[in-house]
C-alpha positions as a Markdown table, in Angstrom:
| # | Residue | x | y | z |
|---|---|---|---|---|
| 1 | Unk | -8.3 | -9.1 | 4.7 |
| 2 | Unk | -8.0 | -5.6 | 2.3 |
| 3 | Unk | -9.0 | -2.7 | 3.8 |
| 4 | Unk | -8.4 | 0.2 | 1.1 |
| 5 | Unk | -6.6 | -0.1 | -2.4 |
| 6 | Unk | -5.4 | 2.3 | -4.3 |
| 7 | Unk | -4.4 | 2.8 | -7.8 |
| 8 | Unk | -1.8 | 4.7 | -10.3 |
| 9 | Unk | -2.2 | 6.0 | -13.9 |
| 10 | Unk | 0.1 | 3.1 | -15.2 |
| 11 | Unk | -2.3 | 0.5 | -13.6 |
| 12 | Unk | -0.7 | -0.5 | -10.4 |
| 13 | Unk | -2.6 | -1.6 | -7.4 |
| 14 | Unk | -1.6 | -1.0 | -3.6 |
| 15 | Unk | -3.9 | -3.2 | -1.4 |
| 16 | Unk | -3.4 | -2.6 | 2.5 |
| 17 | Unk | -3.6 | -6.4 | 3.9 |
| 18 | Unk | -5.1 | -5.2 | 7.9 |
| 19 | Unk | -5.2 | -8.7 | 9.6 |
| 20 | Unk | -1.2 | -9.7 | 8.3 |
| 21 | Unk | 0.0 | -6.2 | 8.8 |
| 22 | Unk | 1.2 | -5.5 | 4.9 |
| 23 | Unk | 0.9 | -3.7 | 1.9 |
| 24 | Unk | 0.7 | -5.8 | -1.6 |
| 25 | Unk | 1.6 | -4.4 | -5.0 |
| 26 | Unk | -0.1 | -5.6 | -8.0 |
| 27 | Unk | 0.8 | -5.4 | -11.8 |
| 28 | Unk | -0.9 | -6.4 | -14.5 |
| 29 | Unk | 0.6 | -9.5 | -15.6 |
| 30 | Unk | 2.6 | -10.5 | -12.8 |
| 31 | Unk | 1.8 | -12.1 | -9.3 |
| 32 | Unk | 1.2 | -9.6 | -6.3 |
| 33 | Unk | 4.0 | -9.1 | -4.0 |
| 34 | Unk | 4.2 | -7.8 | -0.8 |
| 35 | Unk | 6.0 | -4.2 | -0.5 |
| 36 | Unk | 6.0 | -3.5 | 3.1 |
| 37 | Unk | 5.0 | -5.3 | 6.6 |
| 38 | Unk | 5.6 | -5.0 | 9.9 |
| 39 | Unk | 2.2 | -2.2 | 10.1 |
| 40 | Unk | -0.2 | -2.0 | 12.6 |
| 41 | Unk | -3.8 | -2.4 | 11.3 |
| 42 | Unk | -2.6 | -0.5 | 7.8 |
| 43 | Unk | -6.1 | 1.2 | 5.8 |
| 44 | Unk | -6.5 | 3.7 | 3.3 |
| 45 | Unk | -3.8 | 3.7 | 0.9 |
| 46 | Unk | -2.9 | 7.2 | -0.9 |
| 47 | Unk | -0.4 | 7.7 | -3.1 |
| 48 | Unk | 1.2 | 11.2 | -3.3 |
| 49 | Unk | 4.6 | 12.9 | -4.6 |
| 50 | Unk | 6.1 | 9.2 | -5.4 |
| 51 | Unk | 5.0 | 7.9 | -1.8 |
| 52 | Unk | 2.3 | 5.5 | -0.7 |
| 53 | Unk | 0.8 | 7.1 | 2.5 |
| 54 | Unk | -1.0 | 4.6 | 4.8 |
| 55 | Unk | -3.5 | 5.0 | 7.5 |
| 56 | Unk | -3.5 | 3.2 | 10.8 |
| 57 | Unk | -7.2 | 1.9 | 11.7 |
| 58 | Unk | -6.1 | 1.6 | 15.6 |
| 59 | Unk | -4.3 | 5.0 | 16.1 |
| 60 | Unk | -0.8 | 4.0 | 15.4 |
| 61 | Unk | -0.1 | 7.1 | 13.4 |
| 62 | Unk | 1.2 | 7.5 | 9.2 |
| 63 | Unk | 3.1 | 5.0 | 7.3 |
| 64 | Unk | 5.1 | 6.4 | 4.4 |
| 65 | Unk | 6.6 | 3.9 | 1.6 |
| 66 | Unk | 8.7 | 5.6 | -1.0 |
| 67 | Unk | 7.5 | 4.0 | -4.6 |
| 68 | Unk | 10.0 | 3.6 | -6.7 |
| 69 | Unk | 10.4 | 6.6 | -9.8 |
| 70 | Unk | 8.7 | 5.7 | -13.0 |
| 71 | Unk | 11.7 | 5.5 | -16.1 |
């Protein structure tokens, strides 16, 4: 189950995946994949400064994923 997505000027999506724990990346034209996992109840993706920031619905603090730099 999603629970907060999040989008960039060049059209990618970040989806926080709550019940599996992940974060999913999605590109026009090519199938999602999964970015990060491992998170406790992940929510409300922001992306700031070349990071995804990442919420945890049960307390468990901030998750930070570096993005990779646009060329």
């Amino acid at each position: 189950m999603a629970d907060g997505i999040t989008g960039t000027a060049d059209g990618t999506i970040y989806a926080c995946l709550f019940s599996s724990g992940e974060i999913a990346k999605a590109v026009k034209g090519a199938d999602p994949e999964i970015i990060a996992s491992g998170l406790k109840t992940p929510a409300t993706p922001v992306v700031k400064d070349g990071s995804l920031y990442i919420t945890s619905l049960t307390g468990s603090g901030l998750y930070k994923v570096p993005l990779p730099k646009e060329e």
